[in-house]
MARRODO-999304 format. One record per residue: residue in one letter; z negated, y negated, x of N, C-alpha, C, CB in turn; chain. Coordinates in pm, whole numbers, plus 50000, padded with zeros to 5 digits. Glycine has a CB too. Example, Ala and Ser with C-alpha at 12.3 -4.5 7.8 and 13.67 -1.06 7.14 Angstrom:
2
<"A",<49220,50569,51319>,<49220,50450,51230>,<49220,50330,51320>,<49095,50447,51131>,"A">
<"S",<49292,50225,51285>,<49286,50106,51367>,<49213,49997,51290>,<49428,50060,51408>,"A">
# end
This chain:
199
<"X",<50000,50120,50082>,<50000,50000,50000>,<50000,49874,50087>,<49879,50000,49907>,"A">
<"X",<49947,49933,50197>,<49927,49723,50319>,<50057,49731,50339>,<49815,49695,50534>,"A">
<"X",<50156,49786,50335>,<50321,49820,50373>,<50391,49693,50303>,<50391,49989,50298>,"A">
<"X",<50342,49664,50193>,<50382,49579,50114>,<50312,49418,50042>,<50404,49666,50036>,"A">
<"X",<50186,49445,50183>,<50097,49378,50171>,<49982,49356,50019>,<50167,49281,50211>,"A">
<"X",<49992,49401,49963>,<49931,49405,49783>,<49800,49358,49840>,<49920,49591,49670>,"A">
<"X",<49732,49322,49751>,<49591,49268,49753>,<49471,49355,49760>,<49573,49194,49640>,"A">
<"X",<49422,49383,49832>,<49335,49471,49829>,<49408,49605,49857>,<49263,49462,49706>,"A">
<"X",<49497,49672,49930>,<49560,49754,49895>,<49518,49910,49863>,<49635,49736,49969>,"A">
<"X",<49358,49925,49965>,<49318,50094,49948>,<49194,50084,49847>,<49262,50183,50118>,"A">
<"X",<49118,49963,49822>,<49069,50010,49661>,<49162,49996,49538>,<48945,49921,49614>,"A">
<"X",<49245,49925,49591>,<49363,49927,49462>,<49402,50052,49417>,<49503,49861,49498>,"A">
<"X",<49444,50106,49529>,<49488,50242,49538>,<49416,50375,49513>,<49524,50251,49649>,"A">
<"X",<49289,50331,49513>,<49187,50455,49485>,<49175,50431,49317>,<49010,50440,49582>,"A">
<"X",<49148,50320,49315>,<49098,50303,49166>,<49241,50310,49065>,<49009,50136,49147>,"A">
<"X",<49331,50298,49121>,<49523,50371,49036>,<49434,50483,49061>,<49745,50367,49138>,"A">
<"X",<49432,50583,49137>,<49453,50691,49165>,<49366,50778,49065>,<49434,50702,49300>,"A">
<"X",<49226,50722,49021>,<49158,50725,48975>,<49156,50715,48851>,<49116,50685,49020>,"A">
<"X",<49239,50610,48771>,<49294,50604,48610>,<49364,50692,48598>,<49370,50492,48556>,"A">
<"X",<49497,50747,48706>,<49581,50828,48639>,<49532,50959,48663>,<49717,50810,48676>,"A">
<"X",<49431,51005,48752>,<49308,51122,48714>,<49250,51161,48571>,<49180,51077,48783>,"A">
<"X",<49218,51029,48509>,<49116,51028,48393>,<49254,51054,48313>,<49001,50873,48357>,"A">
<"X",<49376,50991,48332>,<49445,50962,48192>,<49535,51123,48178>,<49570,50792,48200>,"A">
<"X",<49534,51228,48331>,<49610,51345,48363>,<49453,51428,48233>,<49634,51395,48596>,"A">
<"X",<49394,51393,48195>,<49272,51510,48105>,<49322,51538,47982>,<49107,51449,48066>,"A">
<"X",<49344,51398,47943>,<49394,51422,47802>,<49574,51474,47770>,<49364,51270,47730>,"A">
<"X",<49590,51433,47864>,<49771,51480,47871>,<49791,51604,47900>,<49865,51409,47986>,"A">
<"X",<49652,51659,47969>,<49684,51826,48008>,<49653,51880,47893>,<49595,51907,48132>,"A">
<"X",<49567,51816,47818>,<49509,51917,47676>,<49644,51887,47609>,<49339,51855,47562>,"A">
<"X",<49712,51809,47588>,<49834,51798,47481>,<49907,51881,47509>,<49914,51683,47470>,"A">
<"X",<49927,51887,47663>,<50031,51974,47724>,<49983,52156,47737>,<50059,51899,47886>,"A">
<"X",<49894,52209,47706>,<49796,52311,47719>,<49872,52328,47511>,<49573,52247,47783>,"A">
<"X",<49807,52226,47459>,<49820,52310,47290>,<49973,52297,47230>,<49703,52219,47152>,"A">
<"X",<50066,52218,47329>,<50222,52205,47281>,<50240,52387,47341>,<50346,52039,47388>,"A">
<"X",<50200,52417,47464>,<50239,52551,47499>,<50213,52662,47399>,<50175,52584,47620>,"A">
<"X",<50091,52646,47368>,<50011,52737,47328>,<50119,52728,47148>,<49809,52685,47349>,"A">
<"X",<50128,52672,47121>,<50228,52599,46982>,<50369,52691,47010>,<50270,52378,47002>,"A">
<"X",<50399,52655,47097>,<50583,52688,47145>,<50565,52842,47147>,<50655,52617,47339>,"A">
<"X",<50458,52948,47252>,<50439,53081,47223>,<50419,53148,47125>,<50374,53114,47268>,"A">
<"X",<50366,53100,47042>,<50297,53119,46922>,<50430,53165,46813>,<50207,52967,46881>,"A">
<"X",<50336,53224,46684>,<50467,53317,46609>,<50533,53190,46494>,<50389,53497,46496>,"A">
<"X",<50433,53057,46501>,<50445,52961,46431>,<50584,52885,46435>,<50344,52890,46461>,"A">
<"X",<50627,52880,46547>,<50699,52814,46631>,<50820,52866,46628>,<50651,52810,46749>,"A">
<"X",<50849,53020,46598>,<50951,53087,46578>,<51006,53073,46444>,<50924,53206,46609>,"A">
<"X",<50950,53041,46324>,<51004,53008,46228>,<51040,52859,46216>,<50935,53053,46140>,"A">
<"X",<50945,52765,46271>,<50960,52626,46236>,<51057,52564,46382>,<50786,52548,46210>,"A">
<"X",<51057,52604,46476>,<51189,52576,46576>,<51277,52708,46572>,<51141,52543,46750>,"A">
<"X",<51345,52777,46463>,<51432,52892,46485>,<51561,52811,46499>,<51432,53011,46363>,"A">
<"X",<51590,52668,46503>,<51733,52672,46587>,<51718,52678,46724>,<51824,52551,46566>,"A">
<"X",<51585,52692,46794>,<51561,52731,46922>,<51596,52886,46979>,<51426,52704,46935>,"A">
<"X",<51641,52895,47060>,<51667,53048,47127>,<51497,53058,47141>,<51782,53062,47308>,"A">
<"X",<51488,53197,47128>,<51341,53242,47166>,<51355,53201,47396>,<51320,53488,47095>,"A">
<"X",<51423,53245,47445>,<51407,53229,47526>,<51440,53021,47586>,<51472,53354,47564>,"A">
<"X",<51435,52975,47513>,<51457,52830,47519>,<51290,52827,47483>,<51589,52747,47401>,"A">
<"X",<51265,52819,47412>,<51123,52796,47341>,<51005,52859,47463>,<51116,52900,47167>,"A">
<"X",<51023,52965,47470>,<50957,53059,47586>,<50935,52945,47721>,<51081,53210,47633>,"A">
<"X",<51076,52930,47750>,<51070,52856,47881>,<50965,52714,47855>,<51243,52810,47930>,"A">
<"X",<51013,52653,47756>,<50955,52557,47729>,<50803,52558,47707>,<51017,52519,47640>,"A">
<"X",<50741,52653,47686>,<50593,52696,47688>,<50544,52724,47810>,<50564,52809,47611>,"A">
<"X",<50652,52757,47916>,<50569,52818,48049>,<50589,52659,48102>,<50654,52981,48166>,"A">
<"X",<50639,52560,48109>,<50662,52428,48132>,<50522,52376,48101>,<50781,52366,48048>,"A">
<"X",<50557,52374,48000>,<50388,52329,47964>,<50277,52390,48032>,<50347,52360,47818>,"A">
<"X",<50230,52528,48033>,<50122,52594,48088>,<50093,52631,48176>,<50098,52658,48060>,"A">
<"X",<50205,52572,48279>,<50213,52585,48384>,<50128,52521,48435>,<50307,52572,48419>,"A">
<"X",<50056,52392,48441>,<49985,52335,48495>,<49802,52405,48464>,<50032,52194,48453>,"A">
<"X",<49801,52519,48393>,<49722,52616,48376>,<49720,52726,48503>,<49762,52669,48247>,"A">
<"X",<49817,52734,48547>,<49829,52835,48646>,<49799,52800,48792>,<49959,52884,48638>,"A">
<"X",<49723,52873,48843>,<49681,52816,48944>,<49817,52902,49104>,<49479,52855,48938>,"A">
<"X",<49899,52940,49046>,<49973,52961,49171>,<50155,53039,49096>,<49851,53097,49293>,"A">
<"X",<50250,52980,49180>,<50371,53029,49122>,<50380,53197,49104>,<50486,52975,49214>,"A">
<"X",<50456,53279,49089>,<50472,53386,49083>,<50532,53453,49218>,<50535,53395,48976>,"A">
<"X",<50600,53369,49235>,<50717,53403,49318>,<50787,53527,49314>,<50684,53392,49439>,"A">
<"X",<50821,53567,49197>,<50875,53689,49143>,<50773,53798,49107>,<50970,53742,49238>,"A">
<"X",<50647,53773,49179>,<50512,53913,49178>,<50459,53902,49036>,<50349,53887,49305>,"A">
<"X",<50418,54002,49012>,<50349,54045,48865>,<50205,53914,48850>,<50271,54258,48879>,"A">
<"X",<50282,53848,48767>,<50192,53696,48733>,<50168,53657,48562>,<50297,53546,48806>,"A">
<"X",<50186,53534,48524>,<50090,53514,48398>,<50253,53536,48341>,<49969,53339,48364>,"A">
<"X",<50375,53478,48389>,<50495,53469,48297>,<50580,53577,48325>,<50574,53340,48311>,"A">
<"X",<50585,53622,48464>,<50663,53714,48552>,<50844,53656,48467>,<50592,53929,48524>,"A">
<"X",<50857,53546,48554>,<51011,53506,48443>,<51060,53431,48613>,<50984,53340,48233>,"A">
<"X",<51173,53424,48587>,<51258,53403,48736>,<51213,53220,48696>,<51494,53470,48745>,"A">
<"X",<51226,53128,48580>,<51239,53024,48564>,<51105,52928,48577>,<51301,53028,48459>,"A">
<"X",<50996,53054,48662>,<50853,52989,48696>,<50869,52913,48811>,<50735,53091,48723>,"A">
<"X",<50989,52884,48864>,<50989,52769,48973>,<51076,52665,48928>,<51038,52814,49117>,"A">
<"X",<51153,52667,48833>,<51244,52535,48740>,<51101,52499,48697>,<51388,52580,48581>,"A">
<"X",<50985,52585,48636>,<50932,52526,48529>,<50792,52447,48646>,<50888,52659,48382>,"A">
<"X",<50774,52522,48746>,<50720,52403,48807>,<50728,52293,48850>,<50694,52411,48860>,"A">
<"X",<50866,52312,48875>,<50964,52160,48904>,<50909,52041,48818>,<51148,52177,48850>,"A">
<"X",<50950,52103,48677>,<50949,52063,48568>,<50790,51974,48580>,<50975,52190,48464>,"A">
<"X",<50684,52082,48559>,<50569,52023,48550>,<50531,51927,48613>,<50497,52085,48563>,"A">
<"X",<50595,51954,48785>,<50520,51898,48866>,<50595,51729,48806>,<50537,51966,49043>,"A">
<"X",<50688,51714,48768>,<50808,51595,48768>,<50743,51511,48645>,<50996,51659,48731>,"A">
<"X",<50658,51630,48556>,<50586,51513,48475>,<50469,51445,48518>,<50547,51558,48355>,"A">
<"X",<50397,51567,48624>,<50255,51465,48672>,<50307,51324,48726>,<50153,51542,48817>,"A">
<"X",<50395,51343,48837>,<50436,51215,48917>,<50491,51123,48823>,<50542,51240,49033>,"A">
<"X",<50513,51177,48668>,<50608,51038,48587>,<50486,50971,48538>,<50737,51079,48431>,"A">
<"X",<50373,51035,48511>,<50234,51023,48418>,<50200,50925,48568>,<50110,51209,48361>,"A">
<"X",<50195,50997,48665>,<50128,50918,48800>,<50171,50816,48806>,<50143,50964,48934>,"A">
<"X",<50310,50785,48808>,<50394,50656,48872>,<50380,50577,48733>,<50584,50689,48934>,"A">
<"X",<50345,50565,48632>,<50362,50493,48534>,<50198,50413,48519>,<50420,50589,48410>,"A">
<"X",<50115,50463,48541>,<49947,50461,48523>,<49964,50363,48639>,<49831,50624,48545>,"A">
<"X",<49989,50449,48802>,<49923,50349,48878>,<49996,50199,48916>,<49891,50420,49000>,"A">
<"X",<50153,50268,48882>,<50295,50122,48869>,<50198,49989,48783>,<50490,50190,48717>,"A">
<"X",<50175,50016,48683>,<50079,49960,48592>,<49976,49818,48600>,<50003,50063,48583>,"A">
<"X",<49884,49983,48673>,<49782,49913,48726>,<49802,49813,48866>,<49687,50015,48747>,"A">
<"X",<49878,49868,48940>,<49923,49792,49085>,<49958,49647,49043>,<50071,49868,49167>,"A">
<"X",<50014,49660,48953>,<50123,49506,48865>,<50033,49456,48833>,<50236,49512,48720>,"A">
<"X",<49942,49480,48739>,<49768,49402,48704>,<49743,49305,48803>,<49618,49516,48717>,"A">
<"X",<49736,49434,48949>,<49627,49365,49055>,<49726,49252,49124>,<49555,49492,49190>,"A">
<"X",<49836,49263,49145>,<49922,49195,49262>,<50012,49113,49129>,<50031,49329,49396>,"A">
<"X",<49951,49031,49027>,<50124,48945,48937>,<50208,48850,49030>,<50079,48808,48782>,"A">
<"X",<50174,48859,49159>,<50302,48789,49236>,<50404,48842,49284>,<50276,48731,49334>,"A">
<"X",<50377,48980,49301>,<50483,49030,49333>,<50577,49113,49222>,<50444,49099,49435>,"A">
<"X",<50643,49091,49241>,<50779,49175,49129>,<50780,49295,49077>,<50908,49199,49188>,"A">
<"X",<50780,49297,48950>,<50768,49453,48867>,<50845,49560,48956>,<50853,49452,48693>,"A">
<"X",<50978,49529,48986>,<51044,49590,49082>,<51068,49657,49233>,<51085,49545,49072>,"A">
<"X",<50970,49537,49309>,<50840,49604,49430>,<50763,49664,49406>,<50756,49538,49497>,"A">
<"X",<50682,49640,49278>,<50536,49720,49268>,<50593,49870,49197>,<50398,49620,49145>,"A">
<"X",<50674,49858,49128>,<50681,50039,49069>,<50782,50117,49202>,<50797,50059,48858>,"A">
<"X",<50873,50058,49283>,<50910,50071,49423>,<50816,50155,49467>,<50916,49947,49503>,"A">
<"X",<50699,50037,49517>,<50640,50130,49617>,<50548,50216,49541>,<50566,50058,49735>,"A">
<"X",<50528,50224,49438>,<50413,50328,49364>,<50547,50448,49380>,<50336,50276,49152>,"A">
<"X",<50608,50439,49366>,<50726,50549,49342>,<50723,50624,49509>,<50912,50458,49290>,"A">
<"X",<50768,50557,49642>,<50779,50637,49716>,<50634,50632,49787>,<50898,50617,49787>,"A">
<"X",<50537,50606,49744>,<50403,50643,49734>,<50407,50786,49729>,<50332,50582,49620>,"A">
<"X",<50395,50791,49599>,<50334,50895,49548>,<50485,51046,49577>,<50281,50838,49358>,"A">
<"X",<50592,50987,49628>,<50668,51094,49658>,<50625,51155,49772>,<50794,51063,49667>,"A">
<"X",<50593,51057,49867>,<50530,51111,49985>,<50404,51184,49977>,<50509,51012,50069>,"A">
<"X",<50335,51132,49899>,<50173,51251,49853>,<50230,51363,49818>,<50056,51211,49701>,"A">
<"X",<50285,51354,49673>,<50289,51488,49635>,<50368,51531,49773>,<50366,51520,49479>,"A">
<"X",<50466,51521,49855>,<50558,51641,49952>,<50466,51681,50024>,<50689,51595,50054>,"A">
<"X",<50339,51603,50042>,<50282,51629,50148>,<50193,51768,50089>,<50203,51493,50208>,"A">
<"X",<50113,51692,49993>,<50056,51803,49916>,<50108,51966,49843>,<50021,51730,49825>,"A">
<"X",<50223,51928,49817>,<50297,52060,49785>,<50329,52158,49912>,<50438,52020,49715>,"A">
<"X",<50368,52107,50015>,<50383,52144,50112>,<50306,52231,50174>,<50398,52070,50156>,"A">
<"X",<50136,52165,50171>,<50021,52228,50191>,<50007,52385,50117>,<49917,52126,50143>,"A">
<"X",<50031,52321,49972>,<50005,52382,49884>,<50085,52556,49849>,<50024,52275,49797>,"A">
<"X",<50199,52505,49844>,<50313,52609,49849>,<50271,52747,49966>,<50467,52516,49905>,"A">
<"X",<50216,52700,50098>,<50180,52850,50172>,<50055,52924,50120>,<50151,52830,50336>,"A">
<"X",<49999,52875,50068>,<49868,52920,49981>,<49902,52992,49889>,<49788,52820,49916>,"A">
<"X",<49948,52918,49770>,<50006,52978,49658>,<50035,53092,49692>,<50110,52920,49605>,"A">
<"X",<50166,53139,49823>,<50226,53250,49783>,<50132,53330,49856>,<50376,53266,49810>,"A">
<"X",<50075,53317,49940>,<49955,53472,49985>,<49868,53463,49854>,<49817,53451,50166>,"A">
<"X",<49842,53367,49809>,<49707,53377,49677>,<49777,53506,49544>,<49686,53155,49568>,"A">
<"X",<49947,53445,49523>,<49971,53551,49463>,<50058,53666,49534>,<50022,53508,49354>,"A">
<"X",<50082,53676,49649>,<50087,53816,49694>,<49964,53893,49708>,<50148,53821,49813>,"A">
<"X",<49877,53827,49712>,<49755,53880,49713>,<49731,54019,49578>,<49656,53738,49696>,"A">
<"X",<49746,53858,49468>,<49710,53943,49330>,<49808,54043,49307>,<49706,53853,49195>,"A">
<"X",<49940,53997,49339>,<50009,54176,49283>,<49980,54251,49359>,<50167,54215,49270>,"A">
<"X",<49947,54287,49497>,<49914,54408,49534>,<49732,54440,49472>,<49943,54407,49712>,"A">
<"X",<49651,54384,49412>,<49557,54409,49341>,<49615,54454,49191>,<49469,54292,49348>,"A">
<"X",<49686,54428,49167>,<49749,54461,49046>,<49806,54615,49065>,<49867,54350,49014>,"A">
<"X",<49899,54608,49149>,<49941,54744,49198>,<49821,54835,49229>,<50029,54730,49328>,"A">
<"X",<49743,54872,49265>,<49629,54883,49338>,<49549,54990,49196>,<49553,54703,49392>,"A">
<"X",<49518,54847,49095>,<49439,54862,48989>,<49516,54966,48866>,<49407,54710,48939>,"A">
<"X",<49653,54962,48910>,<49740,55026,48773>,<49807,55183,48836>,<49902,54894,48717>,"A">
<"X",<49767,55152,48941>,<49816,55305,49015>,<49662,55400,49006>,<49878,55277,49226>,"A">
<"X",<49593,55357,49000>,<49458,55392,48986>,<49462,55467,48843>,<49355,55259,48997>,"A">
<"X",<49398,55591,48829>,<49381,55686,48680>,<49315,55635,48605>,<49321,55817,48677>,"A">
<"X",<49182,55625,48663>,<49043,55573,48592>,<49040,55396,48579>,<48898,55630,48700>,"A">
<"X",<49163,55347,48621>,<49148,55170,48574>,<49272,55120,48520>,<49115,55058,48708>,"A">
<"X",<49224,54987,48438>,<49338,54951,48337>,<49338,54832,48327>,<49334,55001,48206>,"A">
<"X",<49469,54793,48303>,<49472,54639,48312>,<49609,54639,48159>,<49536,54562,48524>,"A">
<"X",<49589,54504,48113>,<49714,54494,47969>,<49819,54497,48048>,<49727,54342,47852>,"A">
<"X",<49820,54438,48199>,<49944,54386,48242>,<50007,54532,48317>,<49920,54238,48351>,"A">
<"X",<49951,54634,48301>,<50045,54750,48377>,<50121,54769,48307>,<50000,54878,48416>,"A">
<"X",<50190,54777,48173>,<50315,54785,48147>,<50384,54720,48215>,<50342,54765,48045>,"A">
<"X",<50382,54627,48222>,<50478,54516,48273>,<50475,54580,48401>,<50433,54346,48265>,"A">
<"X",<50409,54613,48528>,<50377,54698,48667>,<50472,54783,48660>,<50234,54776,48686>,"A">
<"X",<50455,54891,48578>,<50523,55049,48552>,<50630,55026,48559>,<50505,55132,48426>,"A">
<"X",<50717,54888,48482>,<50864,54859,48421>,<50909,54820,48563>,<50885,54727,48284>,"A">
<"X",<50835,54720,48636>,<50877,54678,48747>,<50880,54778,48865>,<50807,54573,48771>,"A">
<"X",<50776,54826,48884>,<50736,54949,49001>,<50697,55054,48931>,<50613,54918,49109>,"A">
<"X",<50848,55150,48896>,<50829,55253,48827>,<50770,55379,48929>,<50962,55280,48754>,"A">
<"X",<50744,55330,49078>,<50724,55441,49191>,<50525,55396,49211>,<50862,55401,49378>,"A">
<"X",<50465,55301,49155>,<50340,55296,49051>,<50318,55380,48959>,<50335,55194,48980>,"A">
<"X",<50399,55388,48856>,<50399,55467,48762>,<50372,55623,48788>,<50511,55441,48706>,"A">
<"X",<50489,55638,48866>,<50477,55799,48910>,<50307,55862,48997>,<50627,55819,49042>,"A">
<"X",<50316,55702,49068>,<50197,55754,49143>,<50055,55803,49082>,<50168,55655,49228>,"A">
<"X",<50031,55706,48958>,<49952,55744,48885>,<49960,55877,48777>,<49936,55640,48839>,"A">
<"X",<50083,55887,48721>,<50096,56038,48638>,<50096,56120,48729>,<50223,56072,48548>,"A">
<"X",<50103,56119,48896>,<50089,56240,48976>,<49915,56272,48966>,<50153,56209,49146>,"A">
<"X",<49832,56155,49039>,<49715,56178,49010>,<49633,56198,48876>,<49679,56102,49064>,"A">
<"X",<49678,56159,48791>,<49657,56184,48620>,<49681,56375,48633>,<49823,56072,48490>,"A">
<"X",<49789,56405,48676>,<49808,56534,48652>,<49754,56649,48790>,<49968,56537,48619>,"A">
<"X",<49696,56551,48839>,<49571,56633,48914>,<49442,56653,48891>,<49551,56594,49017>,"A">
<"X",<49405,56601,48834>,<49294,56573,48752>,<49311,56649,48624>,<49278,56425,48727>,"A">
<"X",<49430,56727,48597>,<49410,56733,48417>,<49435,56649,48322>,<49292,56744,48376>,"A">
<"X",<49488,56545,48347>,<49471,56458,48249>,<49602,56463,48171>,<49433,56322,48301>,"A">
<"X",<49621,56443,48047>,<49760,56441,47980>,<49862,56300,47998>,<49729,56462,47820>,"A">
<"X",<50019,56339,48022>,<50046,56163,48075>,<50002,56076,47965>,<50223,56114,48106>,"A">
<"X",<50036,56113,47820>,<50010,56011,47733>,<49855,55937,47707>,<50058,56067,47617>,"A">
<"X",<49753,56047,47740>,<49641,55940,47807>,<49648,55892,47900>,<49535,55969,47831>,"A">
<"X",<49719,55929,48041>,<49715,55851,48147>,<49742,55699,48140>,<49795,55905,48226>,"A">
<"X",<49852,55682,48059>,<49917,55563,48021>,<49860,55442,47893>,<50048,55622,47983>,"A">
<"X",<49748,55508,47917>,<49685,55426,47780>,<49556,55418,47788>,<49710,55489,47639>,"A">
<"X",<49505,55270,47718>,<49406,55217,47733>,<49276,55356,47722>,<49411,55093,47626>,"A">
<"X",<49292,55410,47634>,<49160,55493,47611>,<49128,55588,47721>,<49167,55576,47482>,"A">
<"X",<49237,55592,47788>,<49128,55692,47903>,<49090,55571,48025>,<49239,55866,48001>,"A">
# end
């Protein structure tokens, strides 16, 4: 912000940073019950000129900011190839919610300088945070969820443990599948219990 000289430039900048914190709470709950709306069986009758898979996508957009790490193809909350458009997506609304709150507020603090400087530099501001931060972020993510599918794998190859999401496992890693009806059928066990919640 001193780049452009603004008044005060790093409490300016904390206290933007800080409104569009408070104002990202209520926008996540909107954005949390539009998802939860779009999945829903409600949504299929009252948007049916929507493709189910239009609608779908459009729900993982939204709930995405629920998820604490992409998929990267591994057995996750959407397991859908379009969980990195839809982070795009998400991420493109925080920074519009961001750049609009603190553009805003910056203009408040500095009225001498030009609507057109001040949303400027709030703009390649905050492009440079988020790259920096995603950047960080992105090598995490993917060990956090390579992590979980091989716990997933792990848990669904296993006789005696169960998870909702091993269908989805079995379909993907049908050599899971086998592994467990081999040990199921060492044990005695019948496949059609193997494969189901009750045993």
């Amino acid at each position: 912000m001193a780049r452009w000289k603004w008044a005060k430039p790093y409490k300016t900048a904390f206290s933007g940073n800080l409104l569009s914190m408070l104002a990202a709470l209520p926008v996540g709950v909107l954005l949390s019950l539009g998802g939860a709306y779009l999945a829903g069986a409600d949504a299929r009758s009252t948007l049916s000129f929507l493709p189910d898979t239009v609608r779908f996508f459009l729900a993982q957009v939204l709930f995405y900011g629920d998820t604490p790490v992409p998929s990267y193809g591994f057995a996750g909350a959407f397991n859908s190839a379009g969980v990195f458009l839809a982070a795009l997506i998400f991420i493109g609304l925080c920074w519009l919610l961001t750049f609009v709150i603190e553009g805003s507020y910056y203009l408040r603090k500095n009225p001498s300088f030009s609507r057109k400087e001040i949303f400027l530099g709030a703009a390649l501001a905050n492009v440079a945070s988020y790259f920096f931060l995603v950047s960080l972020w992105l090598p995490y993510s993917y060990y956090a969820a390579s992590a979980a599918q091989a716990s997933h794998l792990r848990l669904c190859a296993e006789p005696s443990a169960w998870s909702n999401g091993c269908a989805g496992i079995w379909e993907k890693f049908p050599e899971v599948r086998e592994f467990r009806l081999s040990a199921c059928s060492k044990r005695g066990i019948p496949e059609g219990r193997c494969l189901e919640k009750s045993n």
